[in-house]
C-alpha positions as CSV (number, residue, x, y, z in Angstrom):
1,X,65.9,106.7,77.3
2,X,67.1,109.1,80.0
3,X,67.4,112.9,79.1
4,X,70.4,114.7,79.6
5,X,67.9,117.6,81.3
6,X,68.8,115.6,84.5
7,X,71.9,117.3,84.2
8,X,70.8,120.8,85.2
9,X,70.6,120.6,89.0
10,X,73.3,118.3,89.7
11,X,76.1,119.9,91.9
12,X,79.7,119.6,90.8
13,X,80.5,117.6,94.3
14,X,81.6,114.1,95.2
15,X,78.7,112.0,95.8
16,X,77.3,108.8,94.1
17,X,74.8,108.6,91.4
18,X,72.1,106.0,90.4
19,X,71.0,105.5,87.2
20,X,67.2,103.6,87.2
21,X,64.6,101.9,85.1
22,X,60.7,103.1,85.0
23,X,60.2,101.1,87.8
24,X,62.9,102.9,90.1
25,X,65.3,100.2,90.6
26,X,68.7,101.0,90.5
27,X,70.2,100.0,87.2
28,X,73.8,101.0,87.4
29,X,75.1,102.6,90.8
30,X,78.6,104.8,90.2
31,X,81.0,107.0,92.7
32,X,82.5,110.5,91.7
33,X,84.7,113.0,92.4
34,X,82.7,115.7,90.4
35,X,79.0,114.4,89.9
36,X,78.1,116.9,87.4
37,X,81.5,115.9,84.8
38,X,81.3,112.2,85.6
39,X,77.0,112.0,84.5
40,X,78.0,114.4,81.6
41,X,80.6,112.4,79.9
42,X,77.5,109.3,79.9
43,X,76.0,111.9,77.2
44,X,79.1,111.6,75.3
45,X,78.7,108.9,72.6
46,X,82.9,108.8,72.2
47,X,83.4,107.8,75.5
48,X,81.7,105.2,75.7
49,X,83.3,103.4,72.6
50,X,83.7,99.9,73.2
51,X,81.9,99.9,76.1
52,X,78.4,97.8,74.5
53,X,76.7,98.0,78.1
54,X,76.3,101.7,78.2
55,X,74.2,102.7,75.1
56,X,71.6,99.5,76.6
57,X,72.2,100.5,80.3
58,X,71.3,104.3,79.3
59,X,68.7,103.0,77.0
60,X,66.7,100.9,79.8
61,X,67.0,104.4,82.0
62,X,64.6,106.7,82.7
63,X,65.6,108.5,86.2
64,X,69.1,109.7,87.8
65,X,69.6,109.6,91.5
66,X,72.5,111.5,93.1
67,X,73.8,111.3,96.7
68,X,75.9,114.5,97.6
69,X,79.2,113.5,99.9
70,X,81.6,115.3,102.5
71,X,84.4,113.5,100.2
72,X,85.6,110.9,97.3
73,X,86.2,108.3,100.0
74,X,83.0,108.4,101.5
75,X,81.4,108.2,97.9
76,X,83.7,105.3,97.6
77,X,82.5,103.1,101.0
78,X,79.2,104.4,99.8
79,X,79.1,102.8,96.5
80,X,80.3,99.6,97.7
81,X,77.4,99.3,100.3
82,X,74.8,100.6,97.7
83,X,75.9,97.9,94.8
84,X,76.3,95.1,97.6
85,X,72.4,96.1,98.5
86,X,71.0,96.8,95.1
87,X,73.2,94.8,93.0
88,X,72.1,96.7,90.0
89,X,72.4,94.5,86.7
90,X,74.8,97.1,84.8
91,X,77.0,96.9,87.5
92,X,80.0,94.1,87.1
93,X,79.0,91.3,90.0
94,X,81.0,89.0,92.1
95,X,79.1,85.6,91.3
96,X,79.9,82.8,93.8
97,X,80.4,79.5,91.5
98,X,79.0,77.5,95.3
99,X,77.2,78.9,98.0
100,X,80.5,79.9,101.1
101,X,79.7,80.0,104.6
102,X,81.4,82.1,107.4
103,X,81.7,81.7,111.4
104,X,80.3,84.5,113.0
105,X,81.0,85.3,116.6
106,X,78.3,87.6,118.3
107,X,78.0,90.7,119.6
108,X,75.8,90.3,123.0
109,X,76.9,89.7,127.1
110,X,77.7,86.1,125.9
111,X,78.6,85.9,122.3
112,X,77.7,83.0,120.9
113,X,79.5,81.4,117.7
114,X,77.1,80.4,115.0
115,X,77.8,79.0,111.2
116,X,76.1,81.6,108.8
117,X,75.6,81.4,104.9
118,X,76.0,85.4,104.6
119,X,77.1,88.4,105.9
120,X,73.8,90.0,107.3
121,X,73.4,92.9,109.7
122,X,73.5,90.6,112.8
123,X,76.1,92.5,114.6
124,X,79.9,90.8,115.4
125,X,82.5,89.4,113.6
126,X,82.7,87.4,110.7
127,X,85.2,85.0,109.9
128,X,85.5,83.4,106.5
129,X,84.3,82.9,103.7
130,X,85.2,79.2,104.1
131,X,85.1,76.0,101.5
132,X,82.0,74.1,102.7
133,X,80.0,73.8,105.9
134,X,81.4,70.6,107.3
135,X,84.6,72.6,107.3
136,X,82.7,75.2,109.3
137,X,80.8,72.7,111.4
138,X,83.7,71.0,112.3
139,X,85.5,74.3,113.3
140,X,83.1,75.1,115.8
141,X,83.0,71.8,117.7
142,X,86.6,71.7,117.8
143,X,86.4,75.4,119.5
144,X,83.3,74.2,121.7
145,X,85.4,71.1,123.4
146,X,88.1,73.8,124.3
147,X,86.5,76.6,125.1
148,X,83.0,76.3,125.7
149,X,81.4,78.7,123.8
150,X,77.7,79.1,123.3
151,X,76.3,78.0,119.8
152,X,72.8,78.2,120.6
153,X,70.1,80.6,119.9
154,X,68.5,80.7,123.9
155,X,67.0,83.4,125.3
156,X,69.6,83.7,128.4
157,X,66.9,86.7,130.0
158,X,65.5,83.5,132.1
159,X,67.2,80.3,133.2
160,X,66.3,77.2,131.5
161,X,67.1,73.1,131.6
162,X,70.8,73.0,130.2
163,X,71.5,70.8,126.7
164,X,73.4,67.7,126.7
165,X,76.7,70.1,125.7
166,X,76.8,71.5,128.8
167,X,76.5,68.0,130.8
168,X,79.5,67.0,128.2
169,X,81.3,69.6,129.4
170,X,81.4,71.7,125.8
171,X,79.5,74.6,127.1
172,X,79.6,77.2,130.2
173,X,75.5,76.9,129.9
174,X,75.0,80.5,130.5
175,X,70.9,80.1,129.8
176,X,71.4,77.4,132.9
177,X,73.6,78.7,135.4
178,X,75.4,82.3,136.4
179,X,78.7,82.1,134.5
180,X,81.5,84.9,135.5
181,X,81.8,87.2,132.6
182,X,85.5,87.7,132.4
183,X,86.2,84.1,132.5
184,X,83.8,83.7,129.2
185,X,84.6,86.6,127.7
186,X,88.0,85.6,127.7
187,X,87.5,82.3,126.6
188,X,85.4,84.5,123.1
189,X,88.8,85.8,122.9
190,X,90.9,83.1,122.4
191,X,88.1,81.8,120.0
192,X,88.7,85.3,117.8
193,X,92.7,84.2,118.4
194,X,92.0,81.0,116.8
195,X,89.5,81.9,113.5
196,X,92.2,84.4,113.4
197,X,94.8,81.9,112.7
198,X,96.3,81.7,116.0
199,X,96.0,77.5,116.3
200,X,98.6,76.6,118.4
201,X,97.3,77.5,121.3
202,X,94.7,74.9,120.7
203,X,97.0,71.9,120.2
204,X,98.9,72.5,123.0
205,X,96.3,72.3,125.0
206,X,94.5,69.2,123.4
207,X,98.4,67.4,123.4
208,X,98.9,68.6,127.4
209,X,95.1,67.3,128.3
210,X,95.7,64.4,126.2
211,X,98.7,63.3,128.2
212,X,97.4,64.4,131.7
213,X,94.7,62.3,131.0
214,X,96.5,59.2,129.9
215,X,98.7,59.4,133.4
216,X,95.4,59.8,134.9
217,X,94.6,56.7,133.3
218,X,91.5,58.8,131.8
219,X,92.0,56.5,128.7
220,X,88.2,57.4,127.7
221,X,89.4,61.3,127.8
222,X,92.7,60.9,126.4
223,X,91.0,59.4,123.4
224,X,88.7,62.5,122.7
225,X,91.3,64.8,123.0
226,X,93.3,62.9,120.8
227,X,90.4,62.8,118.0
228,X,90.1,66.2,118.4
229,X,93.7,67.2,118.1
230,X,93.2,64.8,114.7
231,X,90.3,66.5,113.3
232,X,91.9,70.0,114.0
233,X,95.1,68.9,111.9
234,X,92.9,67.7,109.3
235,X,91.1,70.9,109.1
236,X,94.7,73.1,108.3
237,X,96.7,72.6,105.5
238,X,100.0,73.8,106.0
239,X,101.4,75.0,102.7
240,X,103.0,78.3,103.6
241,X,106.9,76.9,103.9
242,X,108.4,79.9,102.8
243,X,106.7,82.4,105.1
244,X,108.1,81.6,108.5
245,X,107.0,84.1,110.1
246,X,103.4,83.3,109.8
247,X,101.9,86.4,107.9
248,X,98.5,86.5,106.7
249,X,98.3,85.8,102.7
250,X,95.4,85.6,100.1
251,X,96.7,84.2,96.2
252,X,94.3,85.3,93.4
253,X,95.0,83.6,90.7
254,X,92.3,84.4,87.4
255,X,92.1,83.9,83.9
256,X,88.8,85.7,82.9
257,X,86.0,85.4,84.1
258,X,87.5,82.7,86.8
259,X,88.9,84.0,90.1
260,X,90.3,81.2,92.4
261,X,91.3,82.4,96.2
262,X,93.7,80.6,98.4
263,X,93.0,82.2,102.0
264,X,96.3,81.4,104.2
265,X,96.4,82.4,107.6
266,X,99.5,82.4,110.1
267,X,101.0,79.5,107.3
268,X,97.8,77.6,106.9
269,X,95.8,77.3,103.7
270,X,91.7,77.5,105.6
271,X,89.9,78.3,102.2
272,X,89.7,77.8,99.0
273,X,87.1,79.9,97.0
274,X,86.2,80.1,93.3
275,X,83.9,82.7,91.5
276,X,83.1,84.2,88.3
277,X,83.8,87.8,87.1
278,X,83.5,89.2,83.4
279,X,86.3,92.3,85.3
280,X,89.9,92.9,85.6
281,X,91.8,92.3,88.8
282,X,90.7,95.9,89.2
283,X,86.8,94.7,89.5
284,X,87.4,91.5,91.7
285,X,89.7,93.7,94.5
286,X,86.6,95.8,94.4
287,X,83.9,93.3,94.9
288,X,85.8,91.1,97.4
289,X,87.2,93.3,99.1
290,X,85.2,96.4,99.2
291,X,81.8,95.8,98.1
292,X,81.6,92.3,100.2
293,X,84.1,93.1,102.9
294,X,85.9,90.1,103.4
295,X,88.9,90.2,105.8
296,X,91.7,91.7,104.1
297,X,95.4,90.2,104.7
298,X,98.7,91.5,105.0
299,X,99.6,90.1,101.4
300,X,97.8,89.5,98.2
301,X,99.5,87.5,95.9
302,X,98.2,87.9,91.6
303,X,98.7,85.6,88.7
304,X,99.6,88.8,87.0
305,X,101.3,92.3,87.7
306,X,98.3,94.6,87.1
307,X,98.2,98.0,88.0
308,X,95.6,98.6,90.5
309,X,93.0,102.1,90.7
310,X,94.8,104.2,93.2
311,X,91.7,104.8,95.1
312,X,91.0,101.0,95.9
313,X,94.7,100.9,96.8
314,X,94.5,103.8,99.2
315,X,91.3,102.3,100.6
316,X,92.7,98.5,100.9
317,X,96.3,100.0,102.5
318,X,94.0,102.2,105.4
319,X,92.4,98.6,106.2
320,X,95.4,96.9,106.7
321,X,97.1,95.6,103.4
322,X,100.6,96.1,103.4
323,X,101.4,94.9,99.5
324,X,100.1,93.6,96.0
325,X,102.5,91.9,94.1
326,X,102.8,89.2,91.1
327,X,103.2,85.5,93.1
328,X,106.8,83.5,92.4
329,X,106.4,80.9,89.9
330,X,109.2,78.9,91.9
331,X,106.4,79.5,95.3
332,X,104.6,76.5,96.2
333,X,102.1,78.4,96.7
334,X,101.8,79.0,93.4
335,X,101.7,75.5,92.1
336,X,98.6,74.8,94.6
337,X,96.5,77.5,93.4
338,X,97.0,77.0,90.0
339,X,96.4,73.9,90.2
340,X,93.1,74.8,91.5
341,X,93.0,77.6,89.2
342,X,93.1,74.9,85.9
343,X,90.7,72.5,87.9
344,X,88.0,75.3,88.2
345,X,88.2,76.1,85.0
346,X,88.2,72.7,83.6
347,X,85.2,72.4,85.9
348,X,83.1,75.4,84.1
349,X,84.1,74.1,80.8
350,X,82.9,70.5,81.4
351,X,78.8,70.4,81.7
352,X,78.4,67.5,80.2
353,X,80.5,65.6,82.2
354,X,78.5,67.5,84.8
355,X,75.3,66.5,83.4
356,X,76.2,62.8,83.3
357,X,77.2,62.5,86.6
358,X,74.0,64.7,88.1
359,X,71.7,61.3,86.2
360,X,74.0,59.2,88.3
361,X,74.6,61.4,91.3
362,X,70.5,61.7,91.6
363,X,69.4,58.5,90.0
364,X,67.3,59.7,87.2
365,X,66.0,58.4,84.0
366,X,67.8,60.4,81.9
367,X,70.7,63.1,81.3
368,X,68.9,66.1,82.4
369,X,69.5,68.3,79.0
370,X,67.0,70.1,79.7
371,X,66.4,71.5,83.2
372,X,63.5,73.6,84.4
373,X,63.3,75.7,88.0
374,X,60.0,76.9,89.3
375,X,59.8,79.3,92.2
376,X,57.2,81.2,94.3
377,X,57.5,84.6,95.5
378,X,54.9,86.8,97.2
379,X,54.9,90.1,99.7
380,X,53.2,88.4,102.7
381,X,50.8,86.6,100.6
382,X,50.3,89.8,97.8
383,X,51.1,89.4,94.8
384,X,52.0,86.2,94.4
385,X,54.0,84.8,91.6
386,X,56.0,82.3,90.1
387,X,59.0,81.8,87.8
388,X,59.8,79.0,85.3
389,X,63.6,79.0,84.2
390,X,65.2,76.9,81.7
391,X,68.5,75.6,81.4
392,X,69.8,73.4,78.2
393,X,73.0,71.7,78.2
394,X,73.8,73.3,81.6
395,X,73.0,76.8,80.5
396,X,70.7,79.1,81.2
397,X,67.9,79.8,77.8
398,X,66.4,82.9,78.8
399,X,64.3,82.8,75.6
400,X,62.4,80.3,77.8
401,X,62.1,81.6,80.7
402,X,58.4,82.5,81.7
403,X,56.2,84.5,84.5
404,X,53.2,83.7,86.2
405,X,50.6,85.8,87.9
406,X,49.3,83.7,90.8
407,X,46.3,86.5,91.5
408,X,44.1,83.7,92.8
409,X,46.3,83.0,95.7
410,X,45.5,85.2,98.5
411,X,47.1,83.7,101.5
412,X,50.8,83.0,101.7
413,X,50.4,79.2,100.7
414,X,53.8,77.4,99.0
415,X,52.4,74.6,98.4
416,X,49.1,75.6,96.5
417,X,50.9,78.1,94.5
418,X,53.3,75.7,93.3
419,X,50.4,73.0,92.5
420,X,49.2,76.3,90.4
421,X,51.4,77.2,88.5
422,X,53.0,73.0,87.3
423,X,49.2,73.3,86.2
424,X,49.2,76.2,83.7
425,X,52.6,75.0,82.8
426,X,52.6,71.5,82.0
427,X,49.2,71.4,80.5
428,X,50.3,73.4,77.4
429,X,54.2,72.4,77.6
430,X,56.2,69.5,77.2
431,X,58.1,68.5,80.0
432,X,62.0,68.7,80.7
433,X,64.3,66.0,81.4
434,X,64.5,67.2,85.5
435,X,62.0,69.3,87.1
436,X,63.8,71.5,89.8
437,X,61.2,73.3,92.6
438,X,63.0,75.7,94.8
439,X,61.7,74.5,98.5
440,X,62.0,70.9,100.5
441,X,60.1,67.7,100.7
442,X,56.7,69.8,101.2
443,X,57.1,71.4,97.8
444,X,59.1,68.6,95.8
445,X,55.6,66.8,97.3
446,X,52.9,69.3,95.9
447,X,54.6,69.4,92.4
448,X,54.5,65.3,92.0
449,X,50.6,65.9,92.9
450,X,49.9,68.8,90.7
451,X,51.2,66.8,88.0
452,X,49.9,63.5,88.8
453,X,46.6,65.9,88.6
454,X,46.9,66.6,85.2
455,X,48.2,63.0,84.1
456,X,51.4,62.9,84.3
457,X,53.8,60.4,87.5
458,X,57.3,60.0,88.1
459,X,57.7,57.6,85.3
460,X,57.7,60.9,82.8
461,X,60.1,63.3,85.0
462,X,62.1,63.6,87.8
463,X,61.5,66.4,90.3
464,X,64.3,67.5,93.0
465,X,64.7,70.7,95.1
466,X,66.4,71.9,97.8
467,X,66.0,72.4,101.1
468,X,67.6,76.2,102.1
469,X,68.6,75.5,105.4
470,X,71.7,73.3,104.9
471,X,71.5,72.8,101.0
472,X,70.4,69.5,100.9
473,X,69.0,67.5,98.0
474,X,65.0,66.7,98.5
475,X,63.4,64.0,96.4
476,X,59.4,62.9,96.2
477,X,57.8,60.8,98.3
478,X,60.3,58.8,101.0
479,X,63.4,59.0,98.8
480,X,65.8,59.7,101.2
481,X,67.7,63.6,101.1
482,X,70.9,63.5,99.7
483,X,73.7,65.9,101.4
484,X,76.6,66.5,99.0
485,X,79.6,68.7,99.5
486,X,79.2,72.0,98.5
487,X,82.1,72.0,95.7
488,X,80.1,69.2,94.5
489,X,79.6,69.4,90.7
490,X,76.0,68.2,90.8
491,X,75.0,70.4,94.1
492,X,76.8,73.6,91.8
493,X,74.4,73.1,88.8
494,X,71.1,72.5,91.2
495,X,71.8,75.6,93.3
496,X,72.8,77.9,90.1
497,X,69.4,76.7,88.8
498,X,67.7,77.7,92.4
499,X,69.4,81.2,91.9
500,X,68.4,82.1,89.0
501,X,64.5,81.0,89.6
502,X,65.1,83.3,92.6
503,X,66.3,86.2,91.2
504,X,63.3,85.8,88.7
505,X,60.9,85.1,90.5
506,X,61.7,88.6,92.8
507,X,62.5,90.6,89.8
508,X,58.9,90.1,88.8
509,X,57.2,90.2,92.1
510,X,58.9,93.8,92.9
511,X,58.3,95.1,89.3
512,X,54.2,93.8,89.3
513,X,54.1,95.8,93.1
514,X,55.5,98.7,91.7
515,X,53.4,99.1,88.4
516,X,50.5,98.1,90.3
517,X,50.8,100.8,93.3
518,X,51.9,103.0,90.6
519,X,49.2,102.6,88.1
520,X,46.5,102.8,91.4
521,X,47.4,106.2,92.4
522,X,48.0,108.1,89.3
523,X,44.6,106.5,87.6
524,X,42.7,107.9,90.6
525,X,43.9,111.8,89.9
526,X,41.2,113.3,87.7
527,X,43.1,114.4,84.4
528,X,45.7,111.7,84.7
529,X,45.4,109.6,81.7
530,X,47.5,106.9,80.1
531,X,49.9,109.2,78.5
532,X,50.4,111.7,81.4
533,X,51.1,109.1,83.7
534,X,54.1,107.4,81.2
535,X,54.9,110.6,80.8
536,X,55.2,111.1,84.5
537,X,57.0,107.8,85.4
538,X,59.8,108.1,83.6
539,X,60.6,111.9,83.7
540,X,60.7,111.6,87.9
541,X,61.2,107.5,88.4
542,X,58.5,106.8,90.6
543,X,55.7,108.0,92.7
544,X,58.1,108.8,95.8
545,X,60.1,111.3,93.0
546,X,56.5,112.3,91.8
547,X,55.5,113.7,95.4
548,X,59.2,115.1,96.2
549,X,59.2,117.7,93.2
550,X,58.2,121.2,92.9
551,X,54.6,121.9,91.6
552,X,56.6,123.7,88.7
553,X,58.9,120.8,87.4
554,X,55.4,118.5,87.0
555,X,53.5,121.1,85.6
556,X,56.1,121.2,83.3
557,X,55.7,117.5,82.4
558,X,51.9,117.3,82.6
559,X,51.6,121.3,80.6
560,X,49.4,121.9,83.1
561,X,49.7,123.9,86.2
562,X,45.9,123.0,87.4
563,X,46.6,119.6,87.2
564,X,50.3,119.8,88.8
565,X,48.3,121.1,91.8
566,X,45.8,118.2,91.8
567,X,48.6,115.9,91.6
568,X,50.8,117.4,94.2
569,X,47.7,117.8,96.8
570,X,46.7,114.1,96.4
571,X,49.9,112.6,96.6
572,X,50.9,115.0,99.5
573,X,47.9,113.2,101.6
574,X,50.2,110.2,102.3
C-alpha cells in the first residue's frame, strides 16, 4: 500500500498525478487544481466513503507520479491524453459494445481517404465513429466516383502503372501522372464538405450527370450515376424534421451502464453507436468527448437534465458546443433513439438468445456455454506468452482465466506458440463448448493440429477466430470465412472474447518484462538482496524512479549509505 510520505515534495500546483502498481503502470491517472490537497484527501478514509474502488486502487499502489502544469486546463487536456494512452484500470472506461470505424482524410501533398478502425497518430482528419464498415466502405466509393480522391497507400515519390480506378475514371492517379494541385486539393475539400454533412452538393451533381448523360444517350453512364445517387440516399437517414436549418446534433440517451449515440449531421442521422459505462453523464461527456476526441456538435441532446462539471463544460463550449439540454419527448428524435436505446439494452440482457443463435450463426455442435480465448503475445519474439480466457453463459469467469510462459519460444512464431500452449492446456483440462484463437486461418489451422496431436479432432470442439484486418470469422480447414455486420450479435460476443484474451495476454507479457529487467539489475548489485530490492520497488516504482533519486532518499530505503552509492553508480552506467 502507498505511503502518505509521497506527500512531502509535492508542490501545491495544478498538474496531474498517477497513482501505480509495483510494476510502474499507471493505476489510476487524475487532474488537479492543487496537487498537494487533491493527493491528501486520498489519505482521508471519510472521503472516500462509498467510494469501494479507492481503498483497493490505493491498496494495489505502491508509487505516485506527478506532472506539474502552467494551468487547470492544461492538466485537463493532459489527463484525457494520459487515460486514453494508459487506460489505467481504476480509471472509469468508455467500452465500445462493437468495434466503430472512422474515414480519415490525410495529411500529405495528395491526401488520400482511407477507412481506419482507430484514431492513431497518422496525421489528418478523422471523421466518424461510424456504425459498421460497409457503411464506411460505401462512403468512400460514393466520394471516389465524384471526386477522385486517392484511397491507396502508393509511394507517389516515383511514377508507377495506374490501377483500374484510374482507367474507370474514379481517381486523378497522382502515383501515374502529374495532377495540378489546386484542382485536387480542391476536390479533398469538397470531400471534408461532404463527411462534414454537406451532401447536396453530391446529388446535384450525380442527378445533373445523370440527366446529361441520358440526353447523351450515355444510357451505360446514366445508370451508374443513378446507382450511385441510390446508394448515397440509402446511406442518410433523414430524421431531423424539426431542425430546418440543418445544425449539427448528437442524442445520448443512457440508462446505466448503456450509452446509445445518434450522430446527425446537417438533418441526417450517419451513426448510430452503443457502449458501456459504469459513469454518470458526467463520465461519458468526458470519455467521448475529451478523452477520445470525437467531433463535437453544435447540440447534444440527454435522456435526462444532469448537471454537467463546469470544467468539461467550459472545455466542450471552447471546441464548439453551443448547448446541453434534456431532448423533447414529443421530438422524433427522441422516439428513434430510444428505441435504440431499449433494443441495446434488451440486446446486453439477452445472452442466451445470443448464444443460441452464435450455434446456428457458426454451425456448431453445441450452444457454446462455455467459451475459451487463447492468445499470443511477445516483444519481438521475447517473452512470449499466452492467455487462456473463459467465458460461461456469455460472461467473462476470471476465476478461470490462466497464463502461460512460452520461454521455449525464441523467435516470433504464432503458429508454434499457439500449438504450445492448446498442448499444456488441453492435456490436463477438459475442453469448452467453442475454442476461440485470436488470429486467421493460419492460427484457427495450428490449433486443430495441436489438438489433433494430443487426441482430440473437430468432432470434440469447435475452434473459430478472427482475422484482424476486416473482422471476419475464420474456420479450420476450407470452411469458408464468414463476414457478419459488425452490430451483429454473434460477431459482438466473438470480438469481446478476442478483447479480453488481448488485454490479458499484454497485461502479462508487460508485467513478466518488467519483473524480469527489474529482478536482473538489482540481483547483480552486491548487497541487494530479496528484501532490499521489494523494499526498493515499491518505495520509488521502478528502476527508472530507482536511478532518478538522490543518493540520500535510497539510502534511506536501503539504511545504507555505502550501498545507496553502489546502487546509484551502477544504475547510472546506462
Amino acid at each position: 500500500m502507498i505511503d502518505r510520505i509521497v506527500l512531502k515534495d509535492i508542490p501545491k500546483k495544478p498538474g496531474v498525478y498517477v497513482f501505480k502498481n509495483i510494476d510502474g503502470e499507471p493505476i489510476y491517472i487524475g487532474k488537479a487544481k492543487n496537487l498537494k490537497n487533491r493527493v491528501s484527501s486520498y489519505f482521508n478514509k471519510n472521503n472516500y466513503i462509498g467510494y469501494e474502488k479507492v481503498p483497493i486502487m490505493l491498496e494495489e499502489a505502491v508509487n505516485l507520479d506527478y506532472i506539474v502544469t502552467s494551468n487547470e486546463n492544461q492538466a485537463f487536456i493532459l489527463e484525457a491524453n494520459l487515460i486514453y494512452i494508459h487506460k489505467p484500470k481504476y480509471n472509469i472506461m468508455l467500452k465500445d459494445t462493437r468495434v466503430y470505424p472512422y474515414i480519415l482524410v490525410t495529411e500529405e501533398r495528395y491526401p488520400r481517404i482511407k477507412y481506419v478502425r482507430v484514431k492513431k497518430e497518422e496525421k489528418g482528419r478523422y471523421f466518424g465513429p461510424y456504425s459498421d464498415v460497409k457503411f464506411v466502405k460505401d462512403v468512400i466509393e460514393v466520394l471516389q466516383s465524384v471526386y477522385k480522391v486517392r484511397s491507396c497507400n502508393r509511394n507517389l515519390e516515383r511514377k508507377s502503372k495506374p490501377c483500374f480506378l484510374y482507367h474507370l475514371g474514379k481517381c486523378y492517379g497522382p502515383c501515374y501522372t502529374d495532377v495540378d494541385e489546386d484542382i485536387y486539393n480542391k476536390s479533398v475539400k469538397k470531400v471534408i464538405d461532404f463527411l462534414s454533412g454537406n451532401i447536396s452538393e453530391v446529388e446535384n451533381y450525380l442527378n445533373k450527370m445523370m440527366i446529361e448523360y441520358a440526353e447523351l444517350k450515355n444510357f451505360e453512364k446514366a445508370a451508374q450515376m443513378r446507382d450511385t445517387l441510390y446508394k448515397l440516399e440509402s446511406l442518410f437517414e433523414e430524421v431531423a424534421v424539426e431542425y430546418k436549418n440543418g445544425v449539427n446534433i448528437d442524442i445520448i440517451m443512457y440508462e446505466p451502464p448503456v450509452y446509445v449515440v445518434l450522430i446527425v449531421r446537417k438533418g441526417y442521422l450517419i451513426s448510430k453507436l452503443s457502449f458501456t459505462l459504469e459513469g454518470k453523464l458526467n463520465d461519458f461527456l468526458h470519455q467521448y468527448y475529451i478523452v477520445r476526441n470525437n467531433e463535437l456538435p453544435t447540440t447534444i441532446l440527454t435522456m435526462y437534465e444532469e448537471k454537467v462539471d463546469e470544467d468539461i463544460l467550459n472545455f466542450l463550449s471552447e471546441k464548439g458546443l453551443k448547448r446541453i439540454e434534456k431532448i423533447g419527448k414529443n421530438s422524433k428524435l427522441y422516439d428513434i433513439a430510444y428505441k435504440n436505446l431499449n433494443e441495446e439494452i434488451k440486446r446486453q440482457k439477452d445472452l442466451s438468445s445470443s448464444l443460441k443463435l452464435t450455434k446456428e450463426i457458426l454451425s456448431l455442435k453445441k450452444i457454446p456455454n462455455v467459451i475459451e480465448g487463447i492468445d499470443i503475445s511477445h516483444l519481438q519474439g521475447l517473452y512470449t506468452v499466452a492467455s487462456v480466457v473463459c467465458f460461461e453463459n456469455g460472461k467473462p469467469k476470471k476465476e478461470n482465466y490462466r497464463k502461460y510462459r512460452l520461454d521455449n519460444i525464441k523467435i516470433p512464431d504464432d503458429y508454434e506458440s499457439i500449438k504450445a500452449v492448446i498442448k499444456r492446456r488441453y492435456s490436463n483440462y477438459s475442453l469448452p463448448d467453442l475454442l476461440f484463437i485470436d488470429g486467421g486461418k493460419g492460427q484457427v489451422n495450428s490449433a486443430v493440429e495441436a489438438l489433433e496431436e494430443i487426441g482430440f479432432s473437430l468432432k470434440d470442439v469447435d475452434v473459430v477466430g478472427i482475422a484482424k484486418e476486416d473482422e471476419r470469422i475464420v474456420f479450420p480447414g476450407e470452411i469458408p470465412d464468414l463476414h457478419l455486420p459488425l452490430d451483429h450479435p454473434v460477431l459482438r460476443l466473438l470480438i469481446y472474447v478476442r478483447d479480453e484474451t488481448h488485454r490479458f495476454a499484454i497485461g502479462f507479457n508487460r508485467r513478466l518484462r518488467t519483473k524480469r529487467y527489474e529482478r536482473t539489475k538489482l540481483d547483480q548489485i552486491p548487497g541487494v538482496g530479496p528484501k532490499r530490492k521489494k523494499q526498493l520497488i515499491q518505495h520509488f516504482g521502478g528502476i527508472n524512479k530507482i536511478r532518478e533519486a538522490p543518493i540520500e532518499e535510497i539510502a534511506k530505503v536501503v539504511k545504507s549509505q555505502i550501498i545507496a552509492e553502489r546502487i546509484k553508480e551502477y544504475l547510472g552506467e546506462e
